[in-house]
N, C-alpha and C positions, 0 to 999 in steps of 0.2 A: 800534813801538807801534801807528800806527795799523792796519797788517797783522793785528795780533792783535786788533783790537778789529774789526773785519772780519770774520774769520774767526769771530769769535765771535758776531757777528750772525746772520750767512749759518748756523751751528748752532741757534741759539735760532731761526732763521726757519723755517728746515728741521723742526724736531722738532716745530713748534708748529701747523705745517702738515700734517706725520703725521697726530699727535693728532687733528685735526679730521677728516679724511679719515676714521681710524680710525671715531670716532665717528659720522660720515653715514653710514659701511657696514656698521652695526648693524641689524639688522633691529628692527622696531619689534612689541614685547609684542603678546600677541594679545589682544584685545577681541571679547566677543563680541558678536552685532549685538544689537540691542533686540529684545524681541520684540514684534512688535504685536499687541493684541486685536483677535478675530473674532467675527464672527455668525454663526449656522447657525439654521435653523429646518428642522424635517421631520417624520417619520413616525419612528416606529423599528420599523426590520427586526429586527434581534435585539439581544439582551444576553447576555453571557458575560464570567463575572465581573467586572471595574469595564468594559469595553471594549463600548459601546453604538455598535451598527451604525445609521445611517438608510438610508431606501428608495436614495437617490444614492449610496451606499455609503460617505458620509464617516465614519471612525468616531472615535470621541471617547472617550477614557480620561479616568473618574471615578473622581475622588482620593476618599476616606474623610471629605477634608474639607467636600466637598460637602454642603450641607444639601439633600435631596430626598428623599421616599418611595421606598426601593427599590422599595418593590410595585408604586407606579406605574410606574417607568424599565421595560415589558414590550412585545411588539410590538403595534401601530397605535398608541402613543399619540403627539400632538403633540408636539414639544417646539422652546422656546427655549432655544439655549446660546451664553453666552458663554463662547469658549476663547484661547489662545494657542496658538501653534505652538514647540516646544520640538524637539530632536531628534529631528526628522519625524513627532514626534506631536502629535496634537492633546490638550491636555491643558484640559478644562473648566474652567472659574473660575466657572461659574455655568450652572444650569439652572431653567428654569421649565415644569412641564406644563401645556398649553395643555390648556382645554378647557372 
């Protein structure tokens, strides 16, 4: 009796220690990182369609949600943007023409 209740520990300790193994060699769900907001200020070189170039060449894709004058967003004018960086784009969250 006591052999089988032995034996049957050393099973429950073994499978129970699998499982946990198991479990740590799960790769951990993917998270994407935060993205942080940015500041740019500059000149603007061009516009073509939402994708406004400045003189440093940073270029900034505006969303439809943006509230700005299109007629102003044209080249030489100042601008303040706030954006994030999303899928190697810069994508605006805000603009202000300086001037």
């Amino acid at each position: 009796m006591t052999r089988v209740a032995a034996v049957l520990a050393a099973t429950v300790l073994t499978a129970s220690l699998g499982i946990t193994a198991a479990g740590m060699a799960q790769p951990k769900p993917y998270s994407a990182q935060p993205t942080l907001e940015q500041k740019v200020e500059g000149t603007i070189r061009s516009v073509r369609g939402d994708l406004v170039t400045l003189e440093d060449g940073t270029e900034l894709s505006v969303p439809s949600s943006i509230r700005v004058a299109k007629d102003e967003l044209k080249p030489g004018a100042q601008i303040s943007a706030e954006y994030e960086a999303r899928a190697g784009k810069k994508i605006a969250r805000s603009i202000r023409i300086k001037g």
